[in-house]
N, C-alpha and C positions, 0 to 999 in steps of 0.2 A: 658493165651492165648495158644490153640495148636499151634505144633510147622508141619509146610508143611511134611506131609508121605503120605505116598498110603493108610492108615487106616483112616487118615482124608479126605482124599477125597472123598475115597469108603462108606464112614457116609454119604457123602452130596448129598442130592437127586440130582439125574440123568437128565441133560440136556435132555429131550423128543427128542431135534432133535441132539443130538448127534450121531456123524458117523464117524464112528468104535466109541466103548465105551472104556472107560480107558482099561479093563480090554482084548479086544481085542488090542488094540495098544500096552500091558505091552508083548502079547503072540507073536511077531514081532522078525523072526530070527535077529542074528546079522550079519548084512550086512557089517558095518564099521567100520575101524579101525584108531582112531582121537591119536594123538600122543601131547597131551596138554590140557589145561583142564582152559585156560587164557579165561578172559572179552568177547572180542573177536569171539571166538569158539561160545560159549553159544548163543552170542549176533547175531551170523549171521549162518554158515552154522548148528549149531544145531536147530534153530528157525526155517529155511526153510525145514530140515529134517524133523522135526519136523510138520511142517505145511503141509508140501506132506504126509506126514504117515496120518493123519486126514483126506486129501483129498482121501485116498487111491489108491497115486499116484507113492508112491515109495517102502511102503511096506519093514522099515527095521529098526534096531537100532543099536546104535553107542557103539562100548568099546573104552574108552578111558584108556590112558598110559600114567601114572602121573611120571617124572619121579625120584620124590622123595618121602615119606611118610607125612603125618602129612598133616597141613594145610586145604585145601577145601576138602581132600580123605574124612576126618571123617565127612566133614560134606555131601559132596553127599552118604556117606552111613546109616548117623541118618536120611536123607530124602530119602531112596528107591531110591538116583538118579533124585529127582525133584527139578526142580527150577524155579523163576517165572521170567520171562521180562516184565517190565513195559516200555514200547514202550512210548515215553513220544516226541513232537515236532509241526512241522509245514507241511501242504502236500496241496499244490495248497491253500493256504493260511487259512486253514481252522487250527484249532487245535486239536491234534488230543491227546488223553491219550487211553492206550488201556492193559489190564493186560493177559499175555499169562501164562499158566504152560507147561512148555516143560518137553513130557514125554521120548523124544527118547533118552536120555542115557542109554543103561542097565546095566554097570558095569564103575568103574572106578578102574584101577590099578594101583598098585606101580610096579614101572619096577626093583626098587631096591629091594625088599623083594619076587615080583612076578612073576619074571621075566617068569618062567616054563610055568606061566600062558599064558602070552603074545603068548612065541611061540606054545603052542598046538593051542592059536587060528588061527594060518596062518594054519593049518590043516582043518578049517573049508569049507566048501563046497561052504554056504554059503557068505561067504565073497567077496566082489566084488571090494570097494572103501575105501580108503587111501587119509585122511584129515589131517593136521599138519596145526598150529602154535606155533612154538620153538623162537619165536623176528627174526629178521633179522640175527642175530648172529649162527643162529643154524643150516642155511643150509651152513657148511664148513666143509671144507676137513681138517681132524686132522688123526693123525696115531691112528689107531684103529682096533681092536682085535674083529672081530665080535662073536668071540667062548666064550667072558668073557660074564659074566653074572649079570650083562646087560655090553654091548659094552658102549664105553662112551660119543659118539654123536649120534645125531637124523639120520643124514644118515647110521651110524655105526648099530644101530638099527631095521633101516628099513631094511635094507638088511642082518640083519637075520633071519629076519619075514619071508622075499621073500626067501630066501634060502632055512626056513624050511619051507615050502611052496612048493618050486623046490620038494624038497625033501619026501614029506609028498602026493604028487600026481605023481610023478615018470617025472618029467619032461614036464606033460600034456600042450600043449599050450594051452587050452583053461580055464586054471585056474589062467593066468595071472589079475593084479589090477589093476585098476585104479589110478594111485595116485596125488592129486590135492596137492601141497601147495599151502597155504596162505600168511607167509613169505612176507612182504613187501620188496622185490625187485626184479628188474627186470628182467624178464622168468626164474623166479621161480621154475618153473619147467624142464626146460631147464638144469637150472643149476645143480638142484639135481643130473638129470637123469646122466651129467657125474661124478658128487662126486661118485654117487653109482657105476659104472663101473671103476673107478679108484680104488676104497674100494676092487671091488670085486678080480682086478687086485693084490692087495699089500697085499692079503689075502689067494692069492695062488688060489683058487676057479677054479673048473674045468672050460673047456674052455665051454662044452654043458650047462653050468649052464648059463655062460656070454652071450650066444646065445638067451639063455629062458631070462634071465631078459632084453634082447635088443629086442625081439621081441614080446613076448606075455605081458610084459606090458607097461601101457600108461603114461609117464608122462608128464600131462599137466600145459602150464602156467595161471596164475590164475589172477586176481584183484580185490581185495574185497576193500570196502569203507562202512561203518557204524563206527558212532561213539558211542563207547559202555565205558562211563565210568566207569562201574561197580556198586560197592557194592557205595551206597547214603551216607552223612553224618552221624551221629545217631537220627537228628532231623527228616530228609528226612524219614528216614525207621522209626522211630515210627510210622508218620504218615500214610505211606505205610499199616504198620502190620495193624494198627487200620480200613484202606480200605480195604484189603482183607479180617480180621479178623485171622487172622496166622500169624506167626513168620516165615523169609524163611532166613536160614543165608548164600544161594545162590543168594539172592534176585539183580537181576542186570537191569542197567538202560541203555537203546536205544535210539538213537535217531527215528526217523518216517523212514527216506532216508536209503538205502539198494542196495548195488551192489555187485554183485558179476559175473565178467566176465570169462567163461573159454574159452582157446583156444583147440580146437579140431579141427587139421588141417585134410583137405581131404583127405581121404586115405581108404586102405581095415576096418582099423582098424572103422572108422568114428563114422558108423551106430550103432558097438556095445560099444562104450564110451558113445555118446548118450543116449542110452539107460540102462546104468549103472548110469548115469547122469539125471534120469527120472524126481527126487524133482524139477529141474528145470520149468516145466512145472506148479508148482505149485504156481507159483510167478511170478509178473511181475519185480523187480529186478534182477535176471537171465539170465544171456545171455549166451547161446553157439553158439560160431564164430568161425571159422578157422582162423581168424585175431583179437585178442585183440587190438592191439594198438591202437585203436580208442579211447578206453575206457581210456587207460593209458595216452594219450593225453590231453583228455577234461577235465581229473583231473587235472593233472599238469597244464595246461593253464588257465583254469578260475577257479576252487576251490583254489589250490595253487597258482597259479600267482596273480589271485586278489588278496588272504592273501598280499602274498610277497609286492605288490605296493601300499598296503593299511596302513601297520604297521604301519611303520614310522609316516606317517601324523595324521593318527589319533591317535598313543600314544600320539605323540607330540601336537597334540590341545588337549588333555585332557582326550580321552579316556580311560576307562580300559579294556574293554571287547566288543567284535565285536558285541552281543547285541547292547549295547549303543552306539554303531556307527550307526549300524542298526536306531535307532530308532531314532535318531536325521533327521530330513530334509536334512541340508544340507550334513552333512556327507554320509548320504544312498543314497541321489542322487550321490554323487561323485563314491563310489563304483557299485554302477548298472550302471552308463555312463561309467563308467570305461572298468568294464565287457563288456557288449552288446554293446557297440558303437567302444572301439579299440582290446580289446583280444577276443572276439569272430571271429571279421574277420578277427584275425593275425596270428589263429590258423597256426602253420607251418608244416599241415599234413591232406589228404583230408579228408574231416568228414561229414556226412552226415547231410544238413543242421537244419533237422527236431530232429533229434537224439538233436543237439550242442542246440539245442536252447528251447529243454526240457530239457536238463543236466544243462544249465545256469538257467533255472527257479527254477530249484529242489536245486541247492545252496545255491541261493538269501531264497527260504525259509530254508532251512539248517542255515543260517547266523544270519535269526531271532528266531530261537530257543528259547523261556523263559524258558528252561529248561535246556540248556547246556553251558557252559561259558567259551568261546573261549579268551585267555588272548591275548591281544595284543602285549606284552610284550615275552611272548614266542614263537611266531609266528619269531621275530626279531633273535633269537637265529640262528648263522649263514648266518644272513641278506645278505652279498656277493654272496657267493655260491648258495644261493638258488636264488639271482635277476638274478646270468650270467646262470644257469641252467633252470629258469622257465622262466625268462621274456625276457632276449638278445634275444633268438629263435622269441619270438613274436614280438618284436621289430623289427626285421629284415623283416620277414614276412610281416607284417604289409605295412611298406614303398614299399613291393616289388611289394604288390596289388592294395594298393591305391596311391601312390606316396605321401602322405601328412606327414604333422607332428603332432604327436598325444600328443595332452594337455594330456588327464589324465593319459597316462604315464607321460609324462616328468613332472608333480607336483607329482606324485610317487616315479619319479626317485628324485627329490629336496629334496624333505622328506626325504628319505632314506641318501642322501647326509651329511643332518642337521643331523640327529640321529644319525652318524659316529660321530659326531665331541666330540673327547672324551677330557673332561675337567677336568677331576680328574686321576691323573699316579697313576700308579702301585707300592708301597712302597716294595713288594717282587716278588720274580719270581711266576709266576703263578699265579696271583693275576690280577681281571679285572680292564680294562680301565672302566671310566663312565663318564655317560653325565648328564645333566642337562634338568629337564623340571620343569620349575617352580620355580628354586631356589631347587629341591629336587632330590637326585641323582639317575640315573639308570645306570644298567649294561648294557655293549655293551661287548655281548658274540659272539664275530668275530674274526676270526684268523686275519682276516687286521684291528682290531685297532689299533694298532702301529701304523702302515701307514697312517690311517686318523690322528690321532691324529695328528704326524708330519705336516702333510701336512697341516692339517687345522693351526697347529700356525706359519708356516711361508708364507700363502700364501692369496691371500683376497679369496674373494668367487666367483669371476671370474677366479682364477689360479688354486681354488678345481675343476671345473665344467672341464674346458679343460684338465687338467691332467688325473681326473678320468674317463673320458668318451674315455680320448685317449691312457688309459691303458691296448693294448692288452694283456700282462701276465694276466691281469686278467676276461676281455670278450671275449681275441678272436678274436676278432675286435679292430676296432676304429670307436666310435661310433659315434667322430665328424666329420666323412664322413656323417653322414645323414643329408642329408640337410634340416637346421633350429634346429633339435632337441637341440643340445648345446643353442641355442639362447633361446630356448623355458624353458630350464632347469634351465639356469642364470637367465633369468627373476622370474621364481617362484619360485626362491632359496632368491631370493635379495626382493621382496616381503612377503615373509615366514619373512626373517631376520628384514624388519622396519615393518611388520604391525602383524605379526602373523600368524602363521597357519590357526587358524578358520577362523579369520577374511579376509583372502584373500579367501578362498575356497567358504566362505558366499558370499562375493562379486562379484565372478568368475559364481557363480551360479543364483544371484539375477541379474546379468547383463544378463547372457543367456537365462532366463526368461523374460525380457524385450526386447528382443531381437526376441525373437520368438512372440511376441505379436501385 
């Protein structure tokens, strides 16, 4: 079988309505400078690059800076830099399979062996926009030596780019970048922007240089959401090669769902981020706001907060994978009343109601995915932190708008309670607590398992509920001020414990159907 190059493509006869043709998208300055070369990358801001070059709407191609050798280098260069996305999911309930070749990479480099290379290109003219993802890890401040070659972090880096760059156009403001992370946390870009001004600071770096990297460029905050888990099993990708007819050893796998939020707040600078920012327009995933946290909101409240209020209950009635929750009746009703009935209007942050209530549909199909497999189990990793972080906020909210007490939290919150309750100790330090479902053991990867443990074996299941809910060290609150929620929590904790999980949530559900009849 051929193996995916620019000589097997340029063999295969020519889409008639192709616009631009390979061969015109391959002749596309290099506009961008991507600092990673992860799942990720490929799977979101190269695909939209990618899909605006085709629209010929942005008009540019990407070098990326690998920042080690070996691994995927040799293979985006035995493929010319091509690789395929098999977009694979669910969109307004329809199924959707759909095979892209993304052509907008045109180089990928080693920072370690290439480094020379890197910085001639901040020399280029061309160059407008600066993309990174380095894990969450990689936007910090470490003592670093921007003049070694290469410096030894991602900010360390960038801002030798921007320096030869300062340098390589005489200080011109109008040659300032735009620079987006991706980086999954919060103002992302925010944050780099003072890493880099600190770097340039403990680097000696003249002062009209610190003047040019604070004014002539942009760094913005970002949010991207796609789930891209890459390279498929070896069973998956046979069958792949066998449907394309090519071997891609790029070959990575998408979900449908695609976000990517930037902030470009109002200002002289606006109109020309914008418009450095043009692929946007080429997608309706895309959003340029002067205010992101709408977006960073609606994730954390119904994508992640349903996960978080979900886990528990449904590992514990049998579940393995948010699929097969999905796809059970009464499980699926539990999570979408969940969603649209208390976290959507507990959201604790204003949202535009039409936005919130597309974002919640676009989940629910997210959630049923027959292509991607959500564990239920690692969702629960950090189970604490992530319930006083995603759900307390809605919780509170919540009460503050309706005044009531909200069932499918508080059988969220029960769940969650029961899945604490750790029945197997720890034989050595650092070794998990685990719990029991079924007579068969799971980890409970929580810095407060100790604490349940404890508490669950000297207390009944009415002393877990009051403790834990009236433990501000750990919410912030006390949460048995909300009136009725403890009452509501005990009950479907002490249910859960004689009848069972499913069987109570079946019940809970067959009754409300009956009820509404």
């Amino acid at each position: 079988m051929n193996d995916l190059s620019l000589k097997y493509l340029l063999d295969q006869p020519a889409a008639t309505n192709a616009h631009p043709t390979l061969e015109q998208l391959l002749q596309l300055p290099e506009t961008v400078l991507q600092f990673g070369t992860g799942a990720l990358l490929r799977g979101l801001p190269d695909y939209l690059i990618d899909k605006a070059n085709r629209e010929g709407l942005f008009n540019g191609r990407i070098v990326v800076v690998k920042s080690t050798d070996g691994g995927d280098l040799t293979a985006f260069r035995r493929q010319d830099n091509l690789y395929t996305l098999c977009i694979r999911g669910v969109e307004n309930g329809r199924t959707v399979e759909e095979n892209v070749i993304c052509s907008a990479i045109s180089r990928v480099l080693s920072a370690r062996t290439e480094w020379e290379s890197v910085l001639q290109l901040a020399g280029n003219p061309d160059l407008k926009l600066v993309i990174s993802n380095t894990t969450e890890v990689g936007i910090q401040l470490v003592q670093d030596d921007i003049r070694q070659a290469p410096p030894q972090s991602f900010p360390g880096k960038l801002l030798a780019v921007l320096y030869a760059r300062y340098r390589a156009f005489g200080g011109d403001p109008n040659r300032g970048l735009v620079i987006v992370p991706t980086e999954l946390i919060p103002d992302n870009g925010t944050r780099l922007e003072a890493i880099l001004l600190e770097l340039a600071h403990r680097n000696g770096l003249e002062s009209d240089f610190i003047d040019w990297l604070e004014s002539a460029n942009t760094c913005c905050n970002s949010l991207v959401d796609r789930i891209v888990p890459g390279r498929p099993d070896p069973a998956t990708l046979h069958d792949l090669a066998d449907q394309l007819g090519y071997d891609d050893e790029l070959l990575t796998i998408a979900e449908v769902y695609r976000l990517w939020a930037i902030e470009v707040p109002d200002g002289p600078h606006a109109s020309r981020v914008t418009e450095v920012l043009s692929f946007s327009r080429a997608d309706a995933g895309v959003f340029i706001r002067p205010n992101i946290n709408q977006f960073r909101e609606l994730k954390l409240r119904l994508l992640n907060g349903t996960h978080t209020l979900s886990c528990g209950l449904a590992w514990l009635a049998g579940f393995d994978t948010v699929r097969e929750a999905m796809d059970d009746e009464t499980m699926g009703a539990f999570i979408r009343s969940l969603m649209l009935a208390e976290l959507l209007p507990g959201i604790p942050y204003p949202v535009d109601e039409k936005t919130a209530q597309r974002f919640a549909t676009d989940v629910l199909d997210r959630f049923q995915n027959p292509y991607i497999e959500h564990r239920w189990l690692s969702i629960t990793m950090q189970y604490t932190a992530k319930m006083q972080m995603r759900n307390v906020p809605t919780l509170l909210q919540y009460y503050h708008q309706l005044g009531t007490t909200p069932t499918y939290m508080a059988l969220g919150f029960a769940a969650y309670l029961l899945f604490m309750r750790g029945t197997h100790q720890p034989t050595k330090p650092g070794e998990l607590w685990y719990g029991d479902r079924d007579c068969t053991p799971y980890p409970i990867q929580d810095e407060k398992a100790g604490y349940f443990a404890d508490l669950w074996a000297r207390a009944t299941p009415a002393q877990v509920v009051s403790t834990v809910l009236g433990n501000k060290s750990v919410w912030g609150h006390d949460l048995t001020l909300l009136p009725g929620f403890a009452e509501r929590v005990q009950e479907a904790l002490g249910q859960f414990l004689d009848q069972g999980l499913y069987a109570t949530l079946k019940a809970r559900f067959t009754k409300s159907v009956l009820l509404d009849k």
